[in-house]
N, C-alpha and C positions, 0 to 999 in steps of 0.2 A: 180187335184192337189193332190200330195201326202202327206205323214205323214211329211215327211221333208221340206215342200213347195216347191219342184221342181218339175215342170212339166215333166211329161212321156213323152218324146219322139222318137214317128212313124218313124221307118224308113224310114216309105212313103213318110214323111214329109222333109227330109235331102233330098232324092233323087228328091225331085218338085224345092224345094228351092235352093239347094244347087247345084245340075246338070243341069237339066231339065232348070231350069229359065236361068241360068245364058250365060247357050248356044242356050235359043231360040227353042229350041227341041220341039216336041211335047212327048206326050203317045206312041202314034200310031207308028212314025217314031222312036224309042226307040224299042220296041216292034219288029218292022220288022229288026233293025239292032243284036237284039237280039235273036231275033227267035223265040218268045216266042207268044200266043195269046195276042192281046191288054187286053185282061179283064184281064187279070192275074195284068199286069202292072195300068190299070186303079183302079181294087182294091186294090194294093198295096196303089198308091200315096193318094187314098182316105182315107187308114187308119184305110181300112177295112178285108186286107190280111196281110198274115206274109211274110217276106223274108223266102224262103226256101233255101236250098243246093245249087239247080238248080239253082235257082235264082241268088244267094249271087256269083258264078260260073262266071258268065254271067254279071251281072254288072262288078264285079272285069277284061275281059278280056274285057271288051268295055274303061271302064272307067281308068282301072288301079286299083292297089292297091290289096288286095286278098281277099277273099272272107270270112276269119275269120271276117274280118272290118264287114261288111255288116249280121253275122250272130250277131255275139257280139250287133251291136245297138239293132238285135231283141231281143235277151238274157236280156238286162240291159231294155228296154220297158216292157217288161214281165214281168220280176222281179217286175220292178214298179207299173204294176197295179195290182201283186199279194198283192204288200205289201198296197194297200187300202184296203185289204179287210183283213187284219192281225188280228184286233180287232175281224172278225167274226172267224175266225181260232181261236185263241187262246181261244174263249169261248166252240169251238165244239170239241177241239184235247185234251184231255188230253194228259201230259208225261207220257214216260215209267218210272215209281219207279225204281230205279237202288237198286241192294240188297247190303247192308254195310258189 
């Protein structure tokens, strides 16, 4: 859970739930229609890989839609688990003094 209370959420997670489930698909049958190794896609849905280019690519011509969609959920994921860890940044980054 983040600083804001909203959960981060996995691309991986949109693409099990949100695709995957809803058409019955598997990983694997996903994977071959995409062309891509099943582990790429199996770590994806697990939450444990990122959307890449390739990837984002390749969903967007199976699925529809373009491939910004699919890099942006990882962009804003990111972002969010960066900003858990905000408090430790801000005690280790000093600013730059700007000269008056």
């Amino acid at each position: 859970m983040s600083r804001d209370g909203m959960r981060a959420i996995h691309p991986g997670e949109i693409l099990r739930e949100e695709y995957l489930a809803p058409l019955g698909m598997s990983v694997n049958a996903l994977a071959i229609k995409l062309r891509v190794p099943p582990t790429r896609l199996h770590e994806i849905v697990k939450e444990r890989r990122s959307i890449t280019p390739d990837t984002a690519m390749r969903l967007a011509r199976f699925f529809g839609g373009d491939a910004r969609s699919w890099l942006n959920l990882q962009a804003a994921y990111d972002l969010k688990m960066a900003q858990d860890k905000q408090a430790e940044i801000e005690r280790e980054v000093i600013p730059m003094q700007r000269a008056s």
